[in-house]
N, C-alpha and C positions, 0 to 999 in steps of 0.2 A: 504494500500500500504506500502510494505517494504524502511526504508532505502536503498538508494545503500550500497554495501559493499566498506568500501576504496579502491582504485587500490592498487598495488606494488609500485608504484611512491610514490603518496601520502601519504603513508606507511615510505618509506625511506626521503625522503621530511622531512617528521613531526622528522625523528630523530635528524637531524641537526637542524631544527631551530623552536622554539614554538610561535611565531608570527603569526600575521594572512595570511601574505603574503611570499614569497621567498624573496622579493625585498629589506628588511628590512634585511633578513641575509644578502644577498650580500652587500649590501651599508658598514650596521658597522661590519660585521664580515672579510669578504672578502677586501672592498675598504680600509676602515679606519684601522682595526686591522693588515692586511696584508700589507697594506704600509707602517703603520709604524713599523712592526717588518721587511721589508723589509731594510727598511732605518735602525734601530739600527742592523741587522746582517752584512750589510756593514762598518757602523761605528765600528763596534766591530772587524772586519777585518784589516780597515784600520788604526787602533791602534794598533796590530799588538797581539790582547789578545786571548787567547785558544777560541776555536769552542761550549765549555760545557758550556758559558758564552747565548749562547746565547738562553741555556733551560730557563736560569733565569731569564730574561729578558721576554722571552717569557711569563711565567707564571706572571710576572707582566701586561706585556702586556694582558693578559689572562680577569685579574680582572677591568681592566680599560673597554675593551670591554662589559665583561656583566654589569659593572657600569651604561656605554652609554645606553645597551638596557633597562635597568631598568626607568633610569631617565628619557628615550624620547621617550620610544616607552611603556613601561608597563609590560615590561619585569621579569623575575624573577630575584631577585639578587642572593641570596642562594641556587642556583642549580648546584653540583656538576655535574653531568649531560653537563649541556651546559658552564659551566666554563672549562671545563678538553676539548669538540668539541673547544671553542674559543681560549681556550691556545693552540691543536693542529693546528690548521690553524698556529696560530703566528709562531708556532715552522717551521712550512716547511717555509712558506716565508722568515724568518728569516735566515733561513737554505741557503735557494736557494741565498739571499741576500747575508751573509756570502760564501757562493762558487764562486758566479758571481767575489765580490771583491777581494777576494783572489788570484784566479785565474790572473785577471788582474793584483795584484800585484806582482806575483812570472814569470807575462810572461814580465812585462816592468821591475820590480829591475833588477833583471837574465836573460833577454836576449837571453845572450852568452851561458846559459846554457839549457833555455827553451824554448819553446815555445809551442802556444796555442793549444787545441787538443777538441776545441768546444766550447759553452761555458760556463762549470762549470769543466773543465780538463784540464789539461796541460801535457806535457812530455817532457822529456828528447832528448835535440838534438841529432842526430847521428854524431858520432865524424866522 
């Protein structure tokens, strides 16, 4: 009797994350890695520092992530690979973080001149 052949799922699946499970990416990659570059892309906001700040962070954030999956789960550390998939997650949420905050802070400083237009946009009032 043949193996099955992998699905297309399982296929795309195995490129995000090499664990035995999904539940393990999602926990430290997604919950862990993505909330806390959530929380420093607003902080980096709220300090009021350029948007490019927050690649760099991210890619710290990056290496702290596959630290985690090495240390606790048996993880690779030294994989370029799922180091570059961990730093990109960081980088959107961090992203999305840095927009939401922004956003909030250019619709309540300015006011008088802006207001919200969703929420990771803003615009210019109609005079």
């Amino acid at each position: 009797m043949e193996p099955a052949a992998p699905s297309a799922l399982n296929t795309f699946l195995h490129f995000f994350y090499e664990e035995g499970s999904s539940s393990i990416f999602l926990l430290v990659t997604i919950i862990f890695g993505g909330g806390a570059a959530w929380l420093s892309g607003r902080a980096i906001a709220q300090t009021w520092r350029p948007a490019w700040q927050v690649f760099v962070y991210s890619l710290v954030l990056g290496l702290a992530v596959r630290f985690i999956h090495f240390s606790l789960f048996g993880g690779t550390l030294l994989s370029a690979h799922y180091y570059l998939i961990d730093s990109a997650v960081c980088m959107g949420f961090g992203i999305l973080g840095f927009r939401a905050a922004r956003v909030s802070q250019m619709v309540t400083h300015y006011r008088w001149i802006n207001q919200g237009d969703g929420p990771l946009r803003w615009r210019r009032r109609s005079p």
